[in-house]
C-alpha positions as MATLAB code, in Angstrom:
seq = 'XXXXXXXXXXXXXXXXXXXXXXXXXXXXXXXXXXXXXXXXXXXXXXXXXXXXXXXXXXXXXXXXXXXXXXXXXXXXXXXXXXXXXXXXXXXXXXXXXXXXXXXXXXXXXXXXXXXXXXXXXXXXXXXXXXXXXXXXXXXXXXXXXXXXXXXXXXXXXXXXXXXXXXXXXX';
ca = [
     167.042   28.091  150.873;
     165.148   28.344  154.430;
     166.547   30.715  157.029;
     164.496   29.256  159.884;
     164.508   25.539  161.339;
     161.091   24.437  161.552;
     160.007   22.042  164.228;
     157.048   19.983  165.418;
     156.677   17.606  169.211;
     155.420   14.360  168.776;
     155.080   12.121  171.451;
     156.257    8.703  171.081;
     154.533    5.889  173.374;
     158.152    6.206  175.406;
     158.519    9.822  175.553;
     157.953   13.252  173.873;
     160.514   14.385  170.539;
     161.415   17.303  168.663;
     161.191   16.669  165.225;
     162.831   19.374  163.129;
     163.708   20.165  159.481;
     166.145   22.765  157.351;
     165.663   23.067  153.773;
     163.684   19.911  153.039;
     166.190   18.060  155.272;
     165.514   16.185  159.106;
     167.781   17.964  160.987;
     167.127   16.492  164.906;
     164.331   13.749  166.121;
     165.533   14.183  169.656;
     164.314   13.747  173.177;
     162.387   16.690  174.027;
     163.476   15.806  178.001;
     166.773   14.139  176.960;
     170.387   14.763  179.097;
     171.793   16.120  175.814;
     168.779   18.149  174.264;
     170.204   21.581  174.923;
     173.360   20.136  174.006;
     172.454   19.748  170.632;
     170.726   22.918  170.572;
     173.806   24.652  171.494;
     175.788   23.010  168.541;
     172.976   23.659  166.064;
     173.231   27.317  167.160;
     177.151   27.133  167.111;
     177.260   26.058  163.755;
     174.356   27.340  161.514;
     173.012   30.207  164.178;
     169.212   29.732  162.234;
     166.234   30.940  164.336;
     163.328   27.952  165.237;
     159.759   28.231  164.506;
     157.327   25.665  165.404;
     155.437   24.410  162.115;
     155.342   21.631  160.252;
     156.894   20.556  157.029;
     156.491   17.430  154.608;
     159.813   15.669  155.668;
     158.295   16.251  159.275;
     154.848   15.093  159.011;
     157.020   12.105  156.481;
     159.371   11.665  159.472;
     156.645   11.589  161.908;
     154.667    8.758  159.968;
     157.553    6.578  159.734;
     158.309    6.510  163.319;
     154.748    5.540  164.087;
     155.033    3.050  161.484;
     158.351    1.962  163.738;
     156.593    1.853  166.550;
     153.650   -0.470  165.686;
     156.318   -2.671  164.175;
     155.804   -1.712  160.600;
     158.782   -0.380  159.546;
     162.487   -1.301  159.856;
     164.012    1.385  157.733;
     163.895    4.802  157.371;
     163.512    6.932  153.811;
     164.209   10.146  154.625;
     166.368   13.145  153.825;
     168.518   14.351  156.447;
     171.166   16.668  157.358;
     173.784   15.727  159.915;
     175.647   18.524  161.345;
     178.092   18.354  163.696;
     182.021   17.965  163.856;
     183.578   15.794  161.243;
     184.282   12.870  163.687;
     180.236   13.168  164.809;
     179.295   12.636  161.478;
     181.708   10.224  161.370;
     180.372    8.465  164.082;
     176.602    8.422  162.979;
     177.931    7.099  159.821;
     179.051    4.701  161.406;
     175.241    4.461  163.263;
     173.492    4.272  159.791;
     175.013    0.912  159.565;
     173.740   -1.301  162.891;
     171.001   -3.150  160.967;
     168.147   -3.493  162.862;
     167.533   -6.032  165.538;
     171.297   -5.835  165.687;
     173.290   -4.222  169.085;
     176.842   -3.219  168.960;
     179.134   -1.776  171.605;
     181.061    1.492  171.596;
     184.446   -0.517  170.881;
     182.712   -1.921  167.704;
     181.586    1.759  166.602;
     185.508    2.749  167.346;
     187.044   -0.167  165.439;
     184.703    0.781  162.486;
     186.075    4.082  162.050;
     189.762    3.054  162.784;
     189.850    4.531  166.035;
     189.743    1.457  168.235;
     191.132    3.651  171.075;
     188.920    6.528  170.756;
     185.773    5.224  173.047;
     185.030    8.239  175.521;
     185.146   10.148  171.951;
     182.741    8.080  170.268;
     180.379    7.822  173.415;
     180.294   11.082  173.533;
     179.652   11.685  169.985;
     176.763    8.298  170.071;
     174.980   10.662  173.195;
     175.045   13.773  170.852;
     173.356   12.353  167.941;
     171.027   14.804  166.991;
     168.586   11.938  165.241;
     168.037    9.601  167.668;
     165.701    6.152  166.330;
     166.408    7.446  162.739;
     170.358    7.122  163.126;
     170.066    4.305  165.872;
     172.129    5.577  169.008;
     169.601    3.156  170.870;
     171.613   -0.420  169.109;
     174.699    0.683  171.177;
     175.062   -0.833  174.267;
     178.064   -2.201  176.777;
     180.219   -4.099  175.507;
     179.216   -6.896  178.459;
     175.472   -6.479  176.802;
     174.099   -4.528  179.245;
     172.225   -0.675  178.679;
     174.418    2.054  178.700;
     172.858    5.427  178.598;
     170.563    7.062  176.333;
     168.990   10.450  175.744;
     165.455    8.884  175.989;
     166.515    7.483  179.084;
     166.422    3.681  179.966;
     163.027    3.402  179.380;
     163.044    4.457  176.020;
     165.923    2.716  175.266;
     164.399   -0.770  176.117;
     161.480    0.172  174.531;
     163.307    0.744  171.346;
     165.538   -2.380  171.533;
     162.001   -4.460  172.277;
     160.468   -2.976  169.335;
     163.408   -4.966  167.370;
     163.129   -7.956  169.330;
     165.709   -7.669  171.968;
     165.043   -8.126  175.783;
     167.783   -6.307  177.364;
];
């Protein structure tokens, strides 16, 4: 079992990442500039206290090929391992995430509903902006519920980006 979480940048055509892996696992594809980055450093450090070393690994340079592949348009899924850590409703919530098909949008109300918490929305937006694996569980296919862009990590940019990639002009 690894005592360190190894990590690698990569930058996306829309903005730089941290790509990062414990024990054969993706642990965080997140904005290297993103609102929430040290956010989600803090937790990972709150809840597993592992040192980071910058390296590479086989589920990142794996991870790293597949988002290219998503970003020319050739891939819709994702195959990898990963590890979600958080709080039990996070994971909860990026459950929840892992099932917004792609080319697909949903608002934070339809994230609530689905884990029968219709009433829970500033909860689930705040667990949606602290999703350590943003693109791989798809924070980006949430939007207002009047189909507008709400926030995102990546920022706007990014975040239209993404949704264009899957054929939506927001």
């Amino acid at each position: 079992m690894d005592k360190t979480i190894f990590y690698r940048q990569w930058n996306l055509p829309c903005g730089p990442m941290i790509v990062a892996s414990l024990n054969n696992k993706l642990v965080m594809t997140d904005w290297l500039n993103g609102w929430h980055h040290q956010t989600i450093l803090n937790r990972l450090k709150k809840l597993i206290n592992l040192p980071f070393k910058e390296s590479t690994t086989a589920v990142i340079d794996c991870t790293i090929d597949q988002l290219q592949e998503y970003c020319e348009g050739k891939r819709k899924q994702f195959d990898l391992p990963i590890e979600l850590i958080g709080t039990p409703f996070q994971i909860k919530v990026w459950r929840a995430l892992q099932t917004i098909a792609y080319g697909q949008c949903v608002s934070y109300a339809d994230i609530a509903r689905a884990i029968g918490q219709p009433r829970a929305l500033r909860a689930v937006g705040g667990a949606v902006g602290q999703n350590p694996l943003s693109i791989i569980v798809p924070c980006h296919r949430v939007i207002g519920s009047n189909k507008t862009l709400t926030g995102y990590g990546g920022g706007f940019e990014a975040k239209r980006f993404l949704l264009n990639i899957e054929g939506h002009r927001v």
